[in-house]
PASEBA-1860 file (N, C-alpha, C; in nm, 3 decimals):
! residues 239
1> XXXXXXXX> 0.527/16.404/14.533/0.587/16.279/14.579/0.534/16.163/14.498 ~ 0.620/16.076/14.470/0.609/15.967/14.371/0.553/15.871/14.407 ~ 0.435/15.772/14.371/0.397/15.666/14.444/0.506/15.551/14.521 ~ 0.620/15.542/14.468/0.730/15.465/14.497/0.792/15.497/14.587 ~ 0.771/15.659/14.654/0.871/15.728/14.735/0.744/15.675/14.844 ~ 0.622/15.712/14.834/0.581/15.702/14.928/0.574/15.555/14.999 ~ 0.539/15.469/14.900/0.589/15.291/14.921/0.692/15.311/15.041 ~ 0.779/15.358/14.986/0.970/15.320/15.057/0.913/15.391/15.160
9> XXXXXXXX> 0.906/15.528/15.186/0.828/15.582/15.308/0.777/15.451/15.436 ~ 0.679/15.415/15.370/0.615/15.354/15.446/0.667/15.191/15.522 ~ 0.770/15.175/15.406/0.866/15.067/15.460/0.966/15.110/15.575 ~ 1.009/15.244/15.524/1.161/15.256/15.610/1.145/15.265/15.756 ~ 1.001/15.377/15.754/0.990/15.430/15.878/0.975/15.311/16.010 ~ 0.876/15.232/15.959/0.862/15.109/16.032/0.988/15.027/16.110 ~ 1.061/15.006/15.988/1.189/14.931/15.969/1.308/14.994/16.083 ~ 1.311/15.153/16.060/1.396/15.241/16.164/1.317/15.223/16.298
17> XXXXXXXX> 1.214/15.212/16.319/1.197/15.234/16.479/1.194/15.064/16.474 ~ 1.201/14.956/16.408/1.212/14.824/16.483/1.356/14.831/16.520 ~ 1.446/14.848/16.445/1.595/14.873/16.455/1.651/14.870/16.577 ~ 1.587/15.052/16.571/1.592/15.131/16.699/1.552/15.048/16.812 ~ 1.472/14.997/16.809/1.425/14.912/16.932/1.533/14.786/16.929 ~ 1.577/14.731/16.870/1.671/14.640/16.878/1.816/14.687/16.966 ~ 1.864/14.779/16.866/1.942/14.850/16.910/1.975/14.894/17.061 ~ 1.871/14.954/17.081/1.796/14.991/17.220/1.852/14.892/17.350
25> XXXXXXXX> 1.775/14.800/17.341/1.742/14.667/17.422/1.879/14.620/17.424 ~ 1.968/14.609/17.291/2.098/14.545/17.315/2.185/14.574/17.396 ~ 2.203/14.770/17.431/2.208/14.851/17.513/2.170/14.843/17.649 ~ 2.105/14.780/17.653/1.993/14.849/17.777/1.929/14.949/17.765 ~ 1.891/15.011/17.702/1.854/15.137/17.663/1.685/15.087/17.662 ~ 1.614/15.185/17.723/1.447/15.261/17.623/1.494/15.292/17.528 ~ 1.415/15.220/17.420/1.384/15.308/17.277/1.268/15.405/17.287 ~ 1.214/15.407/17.367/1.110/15.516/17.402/1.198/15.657/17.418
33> XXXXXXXX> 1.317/15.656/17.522/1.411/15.738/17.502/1.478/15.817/17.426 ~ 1.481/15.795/17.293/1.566/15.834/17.206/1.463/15.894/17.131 ~ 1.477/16.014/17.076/1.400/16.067/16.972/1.472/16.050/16.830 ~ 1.349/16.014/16.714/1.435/16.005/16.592/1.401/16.146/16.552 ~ 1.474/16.260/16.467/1.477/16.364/16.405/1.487/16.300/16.292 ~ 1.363/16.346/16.221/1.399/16.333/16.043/1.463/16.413/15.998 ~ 1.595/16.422/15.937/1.624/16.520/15.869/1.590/16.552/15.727 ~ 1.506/16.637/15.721/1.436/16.683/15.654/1.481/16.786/15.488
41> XXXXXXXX> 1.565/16.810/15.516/1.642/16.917/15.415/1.626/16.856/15.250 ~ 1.562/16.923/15.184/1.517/16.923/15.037/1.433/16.803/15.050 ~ 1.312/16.788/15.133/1.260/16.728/15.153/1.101/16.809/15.096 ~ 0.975/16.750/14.986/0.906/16.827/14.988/0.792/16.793/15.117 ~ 0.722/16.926/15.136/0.579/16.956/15.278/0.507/16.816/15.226 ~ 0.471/16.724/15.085/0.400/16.616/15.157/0.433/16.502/15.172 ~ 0.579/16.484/15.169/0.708/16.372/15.238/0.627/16.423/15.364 ~ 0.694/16.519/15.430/0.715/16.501/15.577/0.593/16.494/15.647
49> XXXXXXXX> 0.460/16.552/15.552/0.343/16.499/15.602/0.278/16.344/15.615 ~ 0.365/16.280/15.538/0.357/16.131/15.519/0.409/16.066/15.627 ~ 0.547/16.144/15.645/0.668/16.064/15.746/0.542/16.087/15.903 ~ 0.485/16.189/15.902/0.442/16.240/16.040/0.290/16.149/16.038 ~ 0.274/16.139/15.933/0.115/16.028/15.964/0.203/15.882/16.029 ~ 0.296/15.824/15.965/0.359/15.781/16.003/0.445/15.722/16.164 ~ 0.435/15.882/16.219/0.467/15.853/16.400/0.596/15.950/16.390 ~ 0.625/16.017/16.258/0.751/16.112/16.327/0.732/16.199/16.355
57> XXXXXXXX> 0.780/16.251/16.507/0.697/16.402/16.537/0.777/16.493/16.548 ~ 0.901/16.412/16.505/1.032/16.559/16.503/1.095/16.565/16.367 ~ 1.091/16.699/16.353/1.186/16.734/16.184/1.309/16.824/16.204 ~ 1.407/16.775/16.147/1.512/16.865/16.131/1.599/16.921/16.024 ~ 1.598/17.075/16.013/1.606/17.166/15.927/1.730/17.194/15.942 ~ 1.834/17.155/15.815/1.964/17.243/15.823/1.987/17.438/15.767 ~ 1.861/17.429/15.623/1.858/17.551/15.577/1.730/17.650/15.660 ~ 1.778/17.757/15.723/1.665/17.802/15.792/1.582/17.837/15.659
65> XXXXXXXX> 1.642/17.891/15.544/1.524/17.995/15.437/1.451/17.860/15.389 ~ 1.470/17.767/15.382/1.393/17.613/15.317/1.265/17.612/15.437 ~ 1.396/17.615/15.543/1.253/17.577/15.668/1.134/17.643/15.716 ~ 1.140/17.776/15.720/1.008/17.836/15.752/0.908/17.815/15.649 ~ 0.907/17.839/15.536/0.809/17.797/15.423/0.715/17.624/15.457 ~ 0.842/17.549/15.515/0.816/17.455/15.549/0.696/17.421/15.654 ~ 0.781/17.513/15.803/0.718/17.528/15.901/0.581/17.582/15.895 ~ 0.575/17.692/15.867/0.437/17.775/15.819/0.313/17.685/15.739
73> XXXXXXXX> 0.345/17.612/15.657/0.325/17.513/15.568/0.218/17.405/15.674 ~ 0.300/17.385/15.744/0.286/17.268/15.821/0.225/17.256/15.984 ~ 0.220/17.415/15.970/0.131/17.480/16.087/0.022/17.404/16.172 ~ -0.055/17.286/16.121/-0.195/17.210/16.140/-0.116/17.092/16.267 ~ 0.001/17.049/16.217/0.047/16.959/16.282/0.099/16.988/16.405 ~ 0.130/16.888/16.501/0.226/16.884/16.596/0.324/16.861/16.614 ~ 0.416/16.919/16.565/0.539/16.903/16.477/0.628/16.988/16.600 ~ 0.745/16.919/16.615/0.853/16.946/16.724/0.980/17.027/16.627
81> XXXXXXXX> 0.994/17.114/16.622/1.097/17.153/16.482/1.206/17.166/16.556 ~ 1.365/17.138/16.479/1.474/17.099/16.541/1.566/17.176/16.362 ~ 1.616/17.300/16.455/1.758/17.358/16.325/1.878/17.273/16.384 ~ 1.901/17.231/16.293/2.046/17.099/16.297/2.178/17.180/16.215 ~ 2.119/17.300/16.143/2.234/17.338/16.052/2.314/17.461/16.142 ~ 2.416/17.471/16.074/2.496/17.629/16.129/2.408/17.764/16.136 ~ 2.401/17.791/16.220/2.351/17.917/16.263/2.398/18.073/16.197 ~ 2.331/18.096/16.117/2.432/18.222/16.096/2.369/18.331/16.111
89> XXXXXXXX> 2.461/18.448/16.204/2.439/18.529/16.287/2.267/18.652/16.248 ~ 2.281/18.594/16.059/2.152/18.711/16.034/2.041/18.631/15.999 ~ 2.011/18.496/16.048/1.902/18.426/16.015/1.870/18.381/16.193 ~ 1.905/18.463/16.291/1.889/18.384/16.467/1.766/18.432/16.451 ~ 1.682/18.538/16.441/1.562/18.606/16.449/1.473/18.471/16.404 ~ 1.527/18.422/16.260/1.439/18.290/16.208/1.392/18.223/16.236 ~ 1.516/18.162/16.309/1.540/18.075/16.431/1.485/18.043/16.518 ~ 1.473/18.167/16.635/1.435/18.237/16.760/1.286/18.191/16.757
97> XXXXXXXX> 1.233/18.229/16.605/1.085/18.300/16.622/1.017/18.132/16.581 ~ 1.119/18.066/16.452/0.989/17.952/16.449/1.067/17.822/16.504 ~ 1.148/17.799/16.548/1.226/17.673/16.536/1.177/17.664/16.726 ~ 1.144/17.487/16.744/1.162/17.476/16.916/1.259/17.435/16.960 ~ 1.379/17.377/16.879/1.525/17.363/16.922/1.595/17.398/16.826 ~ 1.728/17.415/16.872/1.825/17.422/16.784/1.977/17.331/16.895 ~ 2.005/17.328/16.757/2.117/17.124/16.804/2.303/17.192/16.771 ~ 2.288/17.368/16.702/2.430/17.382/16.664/2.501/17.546/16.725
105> XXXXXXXX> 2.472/17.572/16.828/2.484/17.631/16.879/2.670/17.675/16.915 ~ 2.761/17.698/16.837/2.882/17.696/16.843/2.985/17.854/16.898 ~ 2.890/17.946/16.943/2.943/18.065/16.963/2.872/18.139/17.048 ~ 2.928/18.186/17.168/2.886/18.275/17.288/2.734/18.401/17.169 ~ 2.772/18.470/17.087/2.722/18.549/17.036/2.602/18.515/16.975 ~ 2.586/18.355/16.921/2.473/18.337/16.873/2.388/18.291/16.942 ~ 2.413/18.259/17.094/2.338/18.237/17.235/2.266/18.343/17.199 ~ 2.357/18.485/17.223/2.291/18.586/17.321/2.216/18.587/17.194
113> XXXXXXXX> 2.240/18.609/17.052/2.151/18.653/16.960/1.982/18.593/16.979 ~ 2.015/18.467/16.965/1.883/18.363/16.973/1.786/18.423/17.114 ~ 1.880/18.435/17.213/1.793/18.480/17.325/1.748/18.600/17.308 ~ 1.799/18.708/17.254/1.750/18.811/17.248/1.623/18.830/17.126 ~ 1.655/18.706/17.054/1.547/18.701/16.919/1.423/18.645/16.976 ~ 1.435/18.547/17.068/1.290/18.441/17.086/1.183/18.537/17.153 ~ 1.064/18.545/17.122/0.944/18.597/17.087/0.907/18.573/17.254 ~ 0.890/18.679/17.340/0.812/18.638/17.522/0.720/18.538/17.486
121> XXXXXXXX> 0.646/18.503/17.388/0.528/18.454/17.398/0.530/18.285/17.372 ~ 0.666/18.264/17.328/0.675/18.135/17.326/0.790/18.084/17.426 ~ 0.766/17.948/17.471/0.874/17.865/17.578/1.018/17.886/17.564 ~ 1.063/17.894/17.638/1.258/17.916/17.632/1.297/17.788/17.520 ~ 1.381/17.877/17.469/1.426/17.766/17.288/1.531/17.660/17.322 ~ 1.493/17.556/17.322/1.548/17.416/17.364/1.716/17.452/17.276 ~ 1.811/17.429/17.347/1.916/17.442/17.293/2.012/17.331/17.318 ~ 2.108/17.286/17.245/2.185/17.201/17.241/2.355/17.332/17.200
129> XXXXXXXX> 2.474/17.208/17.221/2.599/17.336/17.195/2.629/17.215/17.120 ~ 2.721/17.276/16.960/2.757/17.189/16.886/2.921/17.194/16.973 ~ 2.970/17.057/16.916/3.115/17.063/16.948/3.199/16.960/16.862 ~ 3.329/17.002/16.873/3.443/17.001/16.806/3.538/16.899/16.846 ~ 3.572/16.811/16.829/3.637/16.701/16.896/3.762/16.637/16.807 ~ 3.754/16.697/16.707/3.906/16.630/16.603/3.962/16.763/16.544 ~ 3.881/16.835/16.520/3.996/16.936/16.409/4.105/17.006/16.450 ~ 4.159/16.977/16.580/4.268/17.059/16.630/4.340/16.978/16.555
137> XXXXXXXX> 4.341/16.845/16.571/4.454/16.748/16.553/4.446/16.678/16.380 ~ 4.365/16.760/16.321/4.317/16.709/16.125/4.347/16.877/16.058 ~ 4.361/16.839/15.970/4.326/16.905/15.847/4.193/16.970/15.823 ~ 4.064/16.914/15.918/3.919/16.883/15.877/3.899/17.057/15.946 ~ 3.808/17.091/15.907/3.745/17.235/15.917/3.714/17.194/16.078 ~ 3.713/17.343/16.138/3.644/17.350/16.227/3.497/17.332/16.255 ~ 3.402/17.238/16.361/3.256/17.220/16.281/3.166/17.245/16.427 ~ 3.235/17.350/16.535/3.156/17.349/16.660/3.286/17.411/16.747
145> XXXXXXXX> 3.224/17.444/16.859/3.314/17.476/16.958/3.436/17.358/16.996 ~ 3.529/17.460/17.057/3.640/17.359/17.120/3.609/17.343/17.220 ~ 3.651/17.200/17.274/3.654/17.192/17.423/3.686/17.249/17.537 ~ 3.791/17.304/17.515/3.863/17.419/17.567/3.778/17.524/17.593 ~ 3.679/17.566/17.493/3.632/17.688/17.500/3.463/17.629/17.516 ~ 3.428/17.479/17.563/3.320/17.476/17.608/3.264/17.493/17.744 ~ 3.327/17.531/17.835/3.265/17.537/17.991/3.242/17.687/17.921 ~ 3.263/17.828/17.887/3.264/17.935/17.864/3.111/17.963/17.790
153> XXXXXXXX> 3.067/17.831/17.689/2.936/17.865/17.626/2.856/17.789/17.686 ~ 2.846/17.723/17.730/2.780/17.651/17.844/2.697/17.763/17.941 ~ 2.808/17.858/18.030/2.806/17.953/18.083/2.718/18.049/18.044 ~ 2.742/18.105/17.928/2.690/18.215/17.876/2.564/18.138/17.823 ~ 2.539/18.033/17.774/2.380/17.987/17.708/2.291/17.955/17.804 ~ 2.382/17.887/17.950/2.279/17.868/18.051/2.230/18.016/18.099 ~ 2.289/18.108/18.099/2.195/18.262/18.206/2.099/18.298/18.084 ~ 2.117/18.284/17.973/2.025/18.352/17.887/1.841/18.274/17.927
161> XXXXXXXX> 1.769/18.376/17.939/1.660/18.381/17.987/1.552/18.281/17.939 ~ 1.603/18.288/17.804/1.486/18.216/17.693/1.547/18.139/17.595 ~ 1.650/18.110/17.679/1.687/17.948/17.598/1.708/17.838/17.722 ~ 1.702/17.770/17.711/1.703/17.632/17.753/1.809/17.551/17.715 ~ 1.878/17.544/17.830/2.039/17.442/17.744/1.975/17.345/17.812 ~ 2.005/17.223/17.688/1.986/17.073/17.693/2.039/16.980/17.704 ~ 2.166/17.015/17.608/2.299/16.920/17.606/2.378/16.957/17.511 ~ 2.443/16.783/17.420/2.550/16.857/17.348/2.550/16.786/17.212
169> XXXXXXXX> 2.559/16.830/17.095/2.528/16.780/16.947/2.702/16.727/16.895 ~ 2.729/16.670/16.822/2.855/16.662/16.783/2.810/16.628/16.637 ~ 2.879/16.626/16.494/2.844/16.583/16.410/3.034/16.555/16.330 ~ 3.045/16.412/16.353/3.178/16.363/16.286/3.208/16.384/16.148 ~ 3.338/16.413/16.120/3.353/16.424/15.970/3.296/16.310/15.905 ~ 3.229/16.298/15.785/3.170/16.171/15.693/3.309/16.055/15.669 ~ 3.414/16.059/15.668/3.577/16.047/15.637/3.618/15.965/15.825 ~ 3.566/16.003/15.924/3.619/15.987/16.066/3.634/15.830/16.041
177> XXXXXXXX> 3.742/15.777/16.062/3.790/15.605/16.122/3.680/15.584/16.190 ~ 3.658/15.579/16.314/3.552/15.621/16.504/3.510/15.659/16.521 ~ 3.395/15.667/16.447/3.286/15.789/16.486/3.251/15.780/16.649 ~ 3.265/15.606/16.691/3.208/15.562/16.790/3.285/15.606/16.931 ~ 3.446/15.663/16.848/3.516/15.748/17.012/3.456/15.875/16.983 ~ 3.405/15.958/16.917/3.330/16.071/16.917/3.237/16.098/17.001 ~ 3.139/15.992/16.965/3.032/16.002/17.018/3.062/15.977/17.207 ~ 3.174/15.860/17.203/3.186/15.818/17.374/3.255/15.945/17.431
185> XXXXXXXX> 3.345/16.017/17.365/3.355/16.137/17.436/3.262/16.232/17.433 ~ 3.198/16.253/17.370/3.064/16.356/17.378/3.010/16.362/17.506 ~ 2.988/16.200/17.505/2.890/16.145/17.623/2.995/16.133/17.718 ~ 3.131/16.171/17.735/3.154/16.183/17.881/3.178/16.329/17.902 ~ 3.194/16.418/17.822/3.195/16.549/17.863/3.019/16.552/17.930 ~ 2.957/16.557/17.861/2.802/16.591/17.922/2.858/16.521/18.071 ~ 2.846/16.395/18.095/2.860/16.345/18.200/2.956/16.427/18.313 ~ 3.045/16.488/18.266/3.131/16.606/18.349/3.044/16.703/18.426
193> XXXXXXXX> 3.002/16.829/18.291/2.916/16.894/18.274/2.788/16.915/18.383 ~ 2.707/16.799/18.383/2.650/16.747/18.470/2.624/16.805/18.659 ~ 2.750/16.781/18.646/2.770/16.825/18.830/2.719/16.906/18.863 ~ 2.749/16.997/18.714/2.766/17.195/18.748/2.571/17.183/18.712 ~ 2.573/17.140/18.621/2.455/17.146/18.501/2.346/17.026/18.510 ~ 2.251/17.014/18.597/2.177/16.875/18.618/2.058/16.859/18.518 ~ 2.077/17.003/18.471/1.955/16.968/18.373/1.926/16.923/18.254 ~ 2.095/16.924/18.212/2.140/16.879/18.078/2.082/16.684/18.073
201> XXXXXXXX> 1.994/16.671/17.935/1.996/16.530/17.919/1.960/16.469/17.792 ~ 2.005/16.587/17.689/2.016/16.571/17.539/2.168/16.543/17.478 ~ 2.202/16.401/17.437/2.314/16.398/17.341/2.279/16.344/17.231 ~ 2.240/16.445/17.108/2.245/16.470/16.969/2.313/16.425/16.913 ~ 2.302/16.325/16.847/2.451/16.244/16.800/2.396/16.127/16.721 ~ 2.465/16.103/16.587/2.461/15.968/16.523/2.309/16.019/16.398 ~ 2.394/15.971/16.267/2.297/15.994/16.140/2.267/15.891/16.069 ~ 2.207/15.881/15.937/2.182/15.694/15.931/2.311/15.668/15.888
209> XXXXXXXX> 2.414/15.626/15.874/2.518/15.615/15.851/2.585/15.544/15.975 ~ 2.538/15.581/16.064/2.620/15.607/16.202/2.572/15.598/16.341 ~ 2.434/15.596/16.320/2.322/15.601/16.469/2.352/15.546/16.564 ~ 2.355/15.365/16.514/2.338/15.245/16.574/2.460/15.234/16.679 ~ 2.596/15.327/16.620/2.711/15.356/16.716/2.694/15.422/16.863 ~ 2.604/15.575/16.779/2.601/15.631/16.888/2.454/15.612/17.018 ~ 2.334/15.527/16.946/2.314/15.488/17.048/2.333/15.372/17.181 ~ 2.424/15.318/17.114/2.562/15.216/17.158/2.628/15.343/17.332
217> XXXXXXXX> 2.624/15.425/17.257/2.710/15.535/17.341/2.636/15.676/17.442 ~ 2.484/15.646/17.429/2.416/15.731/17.489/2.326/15.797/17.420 ~ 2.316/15.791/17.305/2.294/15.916/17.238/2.140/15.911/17.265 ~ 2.049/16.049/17.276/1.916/16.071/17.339/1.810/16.118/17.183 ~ 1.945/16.178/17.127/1.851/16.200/16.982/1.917/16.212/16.860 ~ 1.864/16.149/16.781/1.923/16.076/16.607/1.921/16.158/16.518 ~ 1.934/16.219/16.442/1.931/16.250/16.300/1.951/16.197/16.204 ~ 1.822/16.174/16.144/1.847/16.076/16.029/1.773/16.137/15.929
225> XXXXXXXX> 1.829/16.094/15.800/1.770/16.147/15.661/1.730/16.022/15.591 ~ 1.834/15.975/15.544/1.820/15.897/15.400/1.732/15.793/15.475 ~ 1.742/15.709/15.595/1.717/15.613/15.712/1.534/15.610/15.649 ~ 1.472/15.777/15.665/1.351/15.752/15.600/1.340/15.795/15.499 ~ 1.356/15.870/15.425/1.297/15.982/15.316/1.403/15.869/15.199 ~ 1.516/15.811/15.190/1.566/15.776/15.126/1.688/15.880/15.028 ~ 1.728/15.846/14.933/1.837/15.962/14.907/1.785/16.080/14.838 ~ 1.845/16.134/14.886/1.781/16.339/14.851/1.775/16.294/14.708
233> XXXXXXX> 1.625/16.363/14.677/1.619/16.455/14.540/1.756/16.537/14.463 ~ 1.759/16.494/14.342/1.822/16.598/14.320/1.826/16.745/14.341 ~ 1.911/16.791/14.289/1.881/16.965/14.292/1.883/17.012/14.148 ~ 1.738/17.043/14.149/1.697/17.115/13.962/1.757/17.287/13.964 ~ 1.771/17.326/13.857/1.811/17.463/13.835/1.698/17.562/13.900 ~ 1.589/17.490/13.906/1.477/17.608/13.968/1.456/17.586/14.100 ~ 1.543/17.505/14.192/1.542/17.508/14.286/1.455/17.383/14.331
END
C-alpha cells in the first residue's frame, strides 16, 4: 500500500462515518444503527488492516477464493466477515466454514447447502435473501430471487438449523433511473415479512454511489468500496 493510499484511507474513512451521521439525523435515524461494510474485493490484507485500525469492523467479500486467504490472513482481528457476492453452489462449504454472514442468498438450494456446510462449532450463519425487483420488466439479468418466489425462500432459510435469516439485500442495476424506489420497496416487503418473521431487522442496501438514498429508506447496512479504499487497483496479469 502506497503512502498516498494510506493518506486517502485515513481521510475517507472519517469523512464516511461524518456523512453517515448527517445522513442519519436528517432521517431520524441512529447512525449507530447502520453498519458500514467495506467492500473489500481486490483490496490488499494491509488496506483492510488500516481501514480496521481505523473503526471498520465489517468487510465484505464478493470473491469467496480472494476471501479466505484474506480471512485466514487476518485471523488476529475482530473482524465481522460479510460474502456480498453470488454464491455458487461449489464454494457454500467456503462460505459455511469462514464467512459470519452472507447478504446473497438467491435459491432454496443454496440455503440448504450453506446449512448443511456450517461447521456445529460455530453460531448459526447470519443470512440475508438477495432479491430481484426490476428484471421481469428490463432486459437487465436476473440478480436475486423474485418476489413471487420470495415467501418460499424465506420459508425454507428460516427452518434451516444453522443459519440465521436476517433480512433482505437488493443490489440495483448501476444503469437504474430510482435506485431510491428499490430500496423503498425492499423496505416494505421486509416490513410485510415481518408479521410472519419478527426477527428479521437487516436491510442490506445502498453502495457509495447510492447509500445516502437508501439510508433515506431504512437501510440497516451499507456496502461501500470506493467510499473508503478509493478506486480498485487495477488488475495485473499476475493477478
Amino acid at each position: 500500500m502506497s503512502v498516498a493510499a494510506s493518506s486517502d484511507i485515513h481521510q475517507r474513512i472519517p469523512l464516511l462515518h461524518k456523512r453517515l451521521a448527517t445522513v442519519a439525523h436528517k432521517s431520524g435515524r441512529d447512525p449507530a444503527a447502520i453498519t458500514v461494510i467495506a467492500a473489500s474485493k481486490m483490496q490488499p490484507v494491509l488496506m483492510l488492516r488500516t481501514a480496521y485500525a481505523l473503526g471498520i469492523r465489517s468487510f465484505g467479500e464478493n470473491y469467496v477464493s480472494e476471501a479466505v486467504p484474506k480471512i485466514v490472513a487476518l485471523g488476529d482481528l475482530a473482524i465481522s466477515w460479510h460474502c456480498i457476492g453470488a454464491v455458487q453452489s461449489n464454494k457454500t462449504h467456503l462460505v459455511a466454514t469462514h464467512f459470519d454472514w452472507v447478504h446473497s442468498i438467491d435459491r432454496q438450494k443454496i440455503a440448504v447447502r450453506l446449512n448443511n456446510a456450517r461447521p456445529a462449532h460455530l453460531p448459526p450463519l447470519n443470512c440475508c435473501l438477495q432479491v430481484d425487483l426490476w428484471s421481469a420488466s428490463s432486459l437487465t439479468k436476473r440478480c436475486g430471487v423474485s418476489s413471487n418466489e420470495l415467501a418460499d425462500l424465506v420459508a425454507v432459510t428460516d427452518a434451516q438449523p444453522h443459519l440465521r435469516l436476517r433480512g433482505l439485500m437488493v443490489l440495483p442495476p448501476v444503469d437504474h433511473l430510482s435506485p431510491r424506489t428499490i430500496f423503498a420497496q425492499l423496505a416494505d416487503l421486509m416490513n410485510d415479512l415481518r408479521s410472519s418473521y419478527p426477527q428479521l431487522d437487516t436491510l442490506s442496501m445502498g453502495m457509495s454511489a447510492d447509500w445516502e438514498l437508501a439510508v433515506a429508506e431504512g437501510a440497516t447496512a451499507i456496502r461501500v468500496g470506493s467510499a473508503i479504499f478509493g478506486a480498485r487497483p487495477p488488475i495485473t496479469d499476475d493477478g
